[in-house]
N, C-alpha and C positions, 0 to 999 in steps of 0.2 A: 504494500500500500504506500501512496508516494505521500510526502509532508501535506500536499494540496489536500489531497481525498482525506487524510486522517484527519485537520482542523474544520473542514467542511465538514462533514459527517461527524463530529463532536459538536459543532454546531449548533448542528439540527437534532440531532439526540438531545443536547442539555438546552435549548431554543431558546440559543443567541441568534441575533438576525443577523450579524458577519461571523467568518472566520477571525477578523478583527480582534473579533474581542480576546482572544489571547493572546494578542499584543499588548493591548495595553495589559491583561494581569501579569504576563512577562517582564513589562517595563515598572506595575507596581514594584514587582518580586523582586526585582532588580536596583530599582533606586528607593522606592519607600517612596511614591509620590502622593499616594491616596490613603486615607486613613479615617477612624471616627471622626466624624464630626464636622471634616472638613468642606471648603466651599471650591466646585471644580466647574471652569468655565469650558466643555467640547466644543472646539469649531469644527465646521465641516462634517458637523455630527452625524449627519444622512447615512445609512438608516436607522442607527441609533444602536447599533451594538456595543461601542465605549459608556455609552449613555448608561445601559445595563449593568455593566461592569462595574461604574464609577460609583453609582447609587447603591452598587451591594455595599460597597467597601466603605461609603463614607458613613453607611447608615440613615436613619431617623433624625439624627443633631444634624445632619450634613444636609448638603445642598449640588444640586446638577442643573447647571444651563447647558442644554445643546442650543447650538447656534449650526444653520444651515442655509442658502439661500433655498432649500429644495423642503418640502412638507417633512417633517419626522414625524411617523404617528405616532400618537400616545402610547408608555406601555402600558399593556393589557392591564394589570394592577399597580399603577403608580405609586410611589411613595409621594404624600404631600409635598417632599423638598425635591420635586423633580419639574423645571419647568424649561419651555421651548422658547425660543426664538428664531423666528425665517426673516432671514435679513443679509446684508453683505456686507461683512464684515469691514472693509474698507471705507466705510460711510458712519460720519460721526451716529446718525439715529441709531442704526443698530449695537451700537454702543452702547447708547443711552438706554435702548430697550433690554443689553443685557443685565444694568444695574437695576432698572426697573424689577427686571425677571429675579433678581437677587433679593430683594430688597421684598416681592410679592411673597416669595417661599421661607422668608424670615420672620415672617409676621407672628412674633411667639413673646412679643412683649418684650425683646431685646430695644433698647436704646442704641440710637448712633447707627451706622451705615457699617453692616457686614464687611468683614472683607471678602476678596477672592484670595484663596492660597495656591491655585491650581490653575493652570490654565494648557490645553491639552490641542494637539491640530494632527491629525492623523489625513489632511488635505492632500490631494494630490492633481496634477495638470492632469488637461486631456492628452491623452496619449497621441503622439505625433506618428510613434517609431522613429522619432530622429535625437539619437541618443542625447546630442549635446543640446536640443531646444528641449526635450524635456526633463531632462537634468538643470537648465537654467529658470524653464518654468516654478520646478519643483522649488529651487531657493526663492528666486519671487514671492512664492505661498509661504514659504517660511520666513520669509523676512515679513511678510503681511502678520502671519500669526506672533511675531517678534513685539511689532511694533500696539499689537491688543496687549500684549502680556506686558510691554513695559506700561500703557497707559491705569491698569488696572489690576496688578499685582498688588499686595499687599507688602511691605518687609518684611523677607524673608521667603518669600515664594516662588515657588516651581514653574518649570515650565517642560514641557516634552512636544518634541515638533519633529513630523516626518520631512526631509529632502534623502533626493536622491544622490548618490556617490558623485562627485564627479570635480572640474577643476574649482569653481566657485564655493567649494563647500570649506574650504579653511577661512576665506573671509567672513565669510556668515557665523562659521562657529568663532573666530574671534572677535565680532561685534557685538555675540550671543555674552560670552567673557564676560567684556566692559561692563553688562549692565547685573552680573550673578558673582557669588565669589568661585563657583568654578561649574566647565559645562564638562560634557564627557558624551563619547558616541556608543549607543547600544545597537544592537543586532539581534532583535528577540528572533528564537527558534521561529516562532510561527508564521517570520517572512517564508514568501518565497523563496524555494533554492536559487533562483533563477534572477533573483531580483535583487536589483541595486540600491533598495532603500537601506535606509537607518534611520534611527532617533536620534536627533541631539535634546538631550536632559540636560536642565540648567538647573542649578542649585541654592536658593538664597538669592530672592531676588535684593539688589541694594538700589536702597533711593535715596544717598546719603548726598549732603549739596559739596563733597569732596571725593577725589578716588587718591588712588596710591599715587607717592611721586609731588604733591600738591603742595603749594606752602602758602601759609597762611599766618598773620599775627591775628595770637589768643590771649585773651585774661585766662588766668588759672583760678577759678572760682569756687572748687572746692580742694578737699585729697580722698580720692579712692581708700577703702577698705587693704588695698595693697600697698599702699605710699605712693599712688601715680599721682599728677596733680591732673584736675577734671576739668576740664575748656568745653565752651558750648560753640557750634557754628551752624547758626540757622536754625537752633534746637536740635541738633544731631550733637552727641558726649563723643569728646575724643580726651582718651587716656595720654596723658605726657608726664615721658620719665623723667626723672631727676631734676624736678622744679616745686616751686612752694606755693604757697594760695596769695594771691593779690598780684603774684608779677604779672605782665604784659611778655611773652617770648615771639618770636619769629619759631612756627613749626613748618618740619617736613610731616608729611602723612605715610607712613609704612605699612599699613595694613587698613582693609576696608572689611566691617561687618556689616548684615543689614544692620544692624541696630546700636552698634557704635565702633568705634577704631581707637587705633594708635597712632604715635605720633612721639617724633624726636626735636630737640631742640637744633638750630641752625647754627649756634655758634657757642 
């Protein structure tokens, strides 16, 4: 039996509507992107087999937007935090209708605006058969799912997005970089043999107003728990070593978290 016929026929036996969907639980298995609770935005959701997948894994506390320009039917027994959007992703409304979508399925007496932690694009071009147009198509779609997941990430958040192998694929994964503290290429089994896709998995999304290399003068406004001295920029905390509270220093930035850094003195 060939890898095809074994994810197809598992499929439809365990009635998922793609073979799909053992991608993404290969890609869960592999990076830990979906979990209780969390909120996962599928683009290109059509038919909605990630859709399935996503909903098992994040549970009841959690929440799934598919996003598709193409109808997703409802599944047969929804969980209340599962909702749609047909729209094109490149267009600020559909954007707008996926927070709405977020925001509808949250309605549990939470305060304040959800975040998304998850954002997912298993997209792909129409097939040409002409290798290098749809290997450039394919980055295109990923740079499009790039650019939803920077708008709407929360700190600290995922991202997993299919392109196809080919020369354009290192820039993409290094623009992917800039905005995560690291990306990484997977290869779930339940690709095609035959086929030139991959995941790039990003990790931690950062939306900090500094990256590494950056310098910057800080007031030292408190001292950390460790003796670092604590600087504020923009209300992002960067950790700075070997300095006291009230001085004014010139820093360099050496490391970026989502949710805080470090940082050396310049002289």
């Amino acid at each position: 039996m060939t890898g095809k016929d074994e994810y197809y026929n598992r499929a439809k036996q365990e009635g998922y509507r793609a073979r799909s969907a053992y991608k993404l639980q290969q890609l869960d298995e592999t990076a830990g992107l979906l979990g209780e609770g969390r909120t996962v935005v599928d683009l290109g959701a059509a038919p909605g087999g990630w859709v399935q997948v996503a909903s098992e894994r994040v549970g009841p506390e959690g929440v799934v937007v598919g996003v598709d320009r193409q109808r997703i039917d409802p599944l047969e027994a929804p969980e209340p935090t599962v909702e749609y959007v047909r729209g094109d992703i490149t267009e600020t409304e559909t954007r707008d209708a996926i927070r709405e979508a977020v925001a509808e399925a949250t309605s549990r007496g939470e305060t304040g605006e959800r975040p998304v932690d998850v954002v997912l694009s298993d997209m792909a071009p129409e097939m040409s058969g002409e290798y290098d147009l749809d290997h450039a198509r394919s980055v295109h779609l990923a740079r499009q799912a790039l650019d939803v997941a920077t708008d709407l990430l929360t700190a600290g958040g995922d991202l997993a997005v299919k392109a196809f192998d080919g020369r354009d694929l290192a820039a993409l994964e290094a623009d992917i970089e800039e905005e995560f503290e690291y990306v990484r290429q997977v290869r779930p089994e339940a690709s095609r043999d035959a086929s030139s896709e991959l995941y790039l998995v990003a990790k931690g999304r950062l939306t900090a107003p500094v990256r590494v290399g950056d310098e910057r003068e800080v007031e030292i406004v408190d001292v950390g728990s460790e003796g670092d001295g604590v600087a504020k920029v923009e209300g992002f905390t960067l950790f700075v070593d070997g300095v006291e509270q009230g001085e004014t220093v010139t820093v360099e930035v050496t490391d970026v978290k989502p949710r805080f850094g470090f940082a050396q003195p310049t002289n």
